[in-house]
C-alpha positions as CSV (number, residue, x, y, z in Angstrom):
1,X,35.5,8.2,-25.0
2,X,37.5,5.2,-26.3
3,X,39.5,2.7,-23.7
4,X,43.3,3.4,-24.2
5,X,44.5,-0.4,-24.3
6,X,44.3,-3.7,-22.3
7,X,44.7,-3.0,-18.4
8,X,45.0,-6.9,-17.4
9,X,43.6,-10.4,-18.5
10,X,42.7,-12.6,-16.3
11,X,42.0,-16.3,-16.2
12,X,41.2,-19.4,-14.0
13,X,44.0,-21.5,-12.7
14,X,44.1,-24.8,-11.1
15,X,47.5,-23.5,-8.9
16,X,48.0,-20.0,-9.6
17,X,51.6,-19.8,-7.8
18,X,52.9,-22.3,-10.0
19,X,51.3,-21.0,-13.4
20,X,52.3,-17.2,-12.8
21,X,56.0,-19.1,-12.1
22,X,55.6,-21.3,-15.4
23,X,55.1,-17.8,-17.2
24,X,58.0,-15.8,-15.7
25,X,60.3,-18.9,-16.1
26,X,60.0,-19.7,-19.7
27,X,58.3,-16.3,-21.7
28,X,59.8,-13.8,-18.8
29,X,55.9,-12.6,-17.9
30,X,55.8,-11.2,-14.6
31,X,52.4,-11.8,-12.8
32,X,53.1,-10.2,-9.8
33,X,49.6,-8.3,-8.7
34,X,49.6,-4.5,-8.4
35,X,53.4,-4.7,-9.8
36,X,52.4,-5.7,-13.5
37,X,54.9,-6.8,-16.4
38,X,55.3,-4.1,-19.0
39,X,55.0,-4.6,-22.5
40,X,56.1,-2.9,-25.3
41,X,54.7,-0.5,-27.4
42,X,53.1,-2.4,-30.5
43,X,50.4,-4.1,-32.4
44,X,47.5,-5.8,-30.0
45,X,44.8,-8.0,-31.6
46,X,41.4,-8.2,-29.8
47,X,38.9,-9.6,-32.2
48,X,36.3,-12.9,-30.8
49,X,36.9,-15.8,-33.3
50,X,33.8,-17.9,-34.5
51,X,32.9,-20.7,-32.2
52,X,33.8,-23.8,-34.4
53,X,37.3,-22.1,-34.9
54,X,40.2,-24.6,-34.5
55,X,42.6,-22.1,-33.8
56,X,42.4,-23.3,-30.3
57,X,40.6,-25.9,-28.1
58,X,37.1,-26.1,-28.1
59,X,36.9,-26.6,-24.5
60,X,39.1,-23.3,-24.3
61,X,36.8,-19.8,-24.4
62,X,40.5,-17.6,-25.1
63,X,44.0,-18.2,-26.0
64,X,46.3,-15.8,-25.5
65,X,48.6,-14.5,-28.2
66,X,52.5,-13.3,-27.4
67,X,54.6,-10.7,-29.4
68,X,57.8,-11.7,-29.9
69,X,60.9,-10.1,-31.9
70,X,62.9,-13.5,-32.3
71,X,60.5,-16.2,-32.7
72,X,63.4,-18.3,-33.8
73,X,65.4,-18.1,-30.7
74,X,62.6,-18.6,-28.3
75,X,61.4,-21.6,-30.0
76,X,65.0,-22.9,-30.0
77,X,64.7,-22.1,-25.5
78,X,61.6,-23.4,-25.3
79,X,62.3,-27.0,-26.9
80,X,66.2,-26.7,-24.5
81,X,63.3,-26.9,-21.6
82,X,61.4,-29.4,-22.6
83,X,58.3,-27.3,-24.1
84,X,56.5,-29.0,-27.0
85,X,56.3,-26.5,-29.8
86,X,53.9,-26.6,-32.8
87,X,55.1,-24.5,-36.0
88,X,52.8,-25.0,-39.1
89,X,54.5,-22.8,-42.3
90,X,51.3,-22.5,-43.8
91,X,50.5,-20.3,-40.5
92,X,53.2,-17.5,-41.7
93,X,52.8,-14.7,-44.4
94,X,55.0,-12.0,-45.1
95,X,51.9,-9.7,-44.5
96,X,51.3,-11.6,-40.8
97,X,54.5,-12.5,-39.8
98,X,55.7,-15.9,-37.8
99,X,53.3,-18.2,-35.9
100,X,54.1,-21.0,-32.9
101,X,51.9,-22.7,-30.4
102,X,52.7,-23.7,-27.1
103,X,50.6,-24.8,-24.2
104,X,50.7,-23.9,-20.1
105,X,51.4,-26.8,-17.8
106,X,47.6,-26.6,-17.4
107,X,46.8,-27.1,-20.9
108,X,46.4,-23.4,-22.1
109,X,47.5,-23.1,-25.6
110,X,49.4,-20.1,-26.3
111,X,50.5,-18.4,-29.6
112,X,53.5,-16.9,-30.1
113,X,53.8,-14.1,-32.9
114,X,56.7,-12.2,-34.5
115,X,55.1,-9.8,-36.5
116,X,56.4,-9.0,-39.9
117,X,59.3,-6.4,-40.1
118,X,57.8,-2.7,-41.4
C-alpha cells in the first residue's frame, strides 16, 4: 500500500514563532499546528540529491522547494520587502519551468518553482 502524499515537513528552528510568521508574511504559508496550510493539487518532487550537490548549502541536509503560478510577481513582492532573490536563466527550461532562490531569516534557502504551462 503506497503513502498518498506529504502529511507535514518539519525542521529545526532557532525561534520558531518568528520563522512560521516570516513564512505566512512573505510566501502566505500558514504554520499553524493541527490547522495546516493547504496546498493545491499539483506536481511534488521528492527525490535525495547527491551529497556534493550545490543546489543548496552544504551545511543544509534539505531545501525546500515552493510551487508558484506567477513567479514573476512574487519575485517582484519579495524584492518590495527587502528579500534578496537569486534568478540564474540557465536554471529555466521550457520542459522545467522557472527557478528562484530565496533564503529564511535563519539562512534556509528556498526554491521557488513555476512549473511549465501543460
Amino acid at each position: 500500500m503506497p503513502v498518498t502524499g506529504i502529511g507535514g515537513v518539519f525542521f529545526r528552528a532557532q525561534d520558531p514563532e518568528a520563522l512560521k510568521a516570516w513564512y505566512k508574511e512573505h510566501l502566505g504559508v500558514a504554520m499553524d499546528g493541527w490547522d495546516p496550510w493547504q496546498q493545491q493539487a499539483g506536481p511534488t518532487v521528492f527525490m535525495p540529491s547527491s551529497a556534493d550537490t550545490d543546489q543548496f548549502p552544504a551545511a543544509k541536509q534539505w531545501m525546500l522547494n515552493y510551487r508558484v503560478e506567477d513567479l514573476d510577481g512574487m519575485k517582484t513582492e519579495l524584492r518590495a520587502a527587502g528579500i534578496e532573490v537569486t534568478t540564474n536563466p540557465e536554471w529555466d527550461t521550457p520542459e522545467t519551468g522557472k527557478f528562484a532562490h530565496i533564503h529564511d531569516p535563519e539562512g534556509n534557502r528556498i526554491e521557488l518553482w513555476e512549473p511549465p504551462v501543460e
